[in-house]
C-alpha positions as CSV (number, residue, x, y, z in Angstrom):
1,X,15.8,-9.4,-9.4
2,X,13.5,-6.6,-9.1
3,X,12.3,-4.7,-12.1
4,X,11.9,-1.0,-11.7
5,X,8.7,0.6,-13.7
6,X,9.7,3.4,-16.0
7,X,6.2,4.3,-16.5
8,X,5.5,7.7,-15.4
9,X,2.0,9.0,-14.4
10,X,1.8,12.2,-16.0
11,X,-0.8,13.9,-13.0
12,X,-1.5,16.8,-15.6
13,X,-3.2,14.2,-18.1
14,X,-4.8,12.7,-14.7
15,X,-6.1,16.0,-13.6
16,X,-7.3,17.3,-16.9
17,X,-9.8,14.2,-16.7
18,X,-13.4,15.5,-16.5
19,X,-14.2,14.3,-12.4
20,X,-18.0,13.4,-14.1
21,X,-16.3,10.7,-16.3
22,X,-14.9,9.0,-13.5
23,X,-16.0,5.2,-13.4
24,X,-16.4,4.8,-9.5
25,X,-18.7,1.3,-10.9
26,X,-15.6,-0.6,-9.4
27,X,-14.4,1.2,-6.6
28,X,-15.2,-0.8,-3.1
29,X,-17.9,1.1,-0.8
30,X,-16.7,3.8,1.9
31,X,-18.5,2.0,5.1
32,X,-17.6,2.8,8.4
33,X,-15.4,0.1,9.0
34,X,-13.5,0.4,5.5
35,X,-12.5,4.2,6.7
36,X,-11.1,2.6,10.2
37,X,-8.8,1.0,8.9
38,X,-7.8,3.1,5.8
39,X,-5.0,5.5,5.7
40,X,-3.5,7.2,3.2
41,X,-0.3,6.1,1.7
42,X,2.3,8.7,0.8
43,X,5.8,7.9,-0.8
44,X,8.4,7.8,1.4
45,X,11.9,6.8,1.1
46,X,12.7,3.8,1.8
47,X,16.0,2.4,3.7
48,X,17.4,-0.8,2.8
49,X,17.5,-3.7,5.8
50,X,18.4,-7.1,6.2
51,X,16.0,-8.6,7.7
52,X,15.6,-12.4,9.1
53,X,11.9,-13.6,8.9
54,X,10.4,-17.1,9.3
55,X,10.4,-18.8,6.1
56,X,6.7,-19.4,6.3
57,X,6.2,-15.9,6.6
58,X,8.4,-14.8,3.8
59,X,6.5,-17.8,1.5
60,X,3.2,-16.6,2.7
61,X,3.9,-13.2,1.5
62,X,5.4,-14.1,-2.1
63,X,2.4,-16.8,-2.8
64,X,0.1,-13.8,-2.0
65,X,1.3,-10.8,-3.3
66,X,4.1,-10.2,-6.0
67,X,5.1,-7.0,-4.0
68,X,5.8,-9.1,-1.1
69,X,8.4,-6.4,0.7
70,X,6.0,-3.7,0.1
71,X,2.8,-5.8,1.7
72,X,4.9,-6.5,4.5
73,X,5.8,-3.2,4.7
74,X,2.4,-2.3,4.9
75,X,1.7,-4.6,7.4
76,X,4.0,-3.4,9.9
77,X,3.0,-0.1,9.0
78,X,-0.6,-0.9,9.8
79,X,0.6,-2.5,13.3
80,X,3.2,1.0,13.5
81,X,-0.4,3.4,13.2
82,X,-2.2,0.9,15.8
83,X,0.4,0.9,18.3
84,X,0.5,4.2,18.1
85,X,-3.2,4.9,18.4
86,X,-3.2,2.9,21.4
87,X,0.0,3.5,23.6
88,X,-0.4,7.8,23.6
């Protein structure tokens, strides 16, 4: 059963936030090959599948991630932006 956050971010607090107070202290560092790979994720709607996967790959997911559907979403989104970069 999947529980549905009904915490909203309030992006006017977020905005009024002085950018000098920021804490970047824990924020990983922009090197060339982080901004390779990154790309920025924008909400989308999302369509409900059925899908048949390999149990190992379904456990590997859960034991790693409690978001498991959206991690494997973003792996085949990952593998949708490389194909694409390749096969043009």
């Amino acid at each position: 059963m999947k529980i549905k956050s009904t915490k909203k971010i309030d992006w006017d607090k977020v905005d009024a936030i002085p950018e000098n107070s920021y804490n970047y202290d824990e924020s990983p560092e922009l090197t060339e090959e982080f901004l390779k790979i990154a790309f920025i994720r924008k909400p989308t709607h999302k369509k409900p599948v059925s899908l048949r996967l390999d149990e190992d790959i379904v456990d590997f997911f859960k034991k790693t991630n409690k978001q498991y559907q959206s991690k494997i979403n973003d792996v085949l989104r990952a593998y949708k932006i490389a194909y694409e970069k390749t096969h043009h």
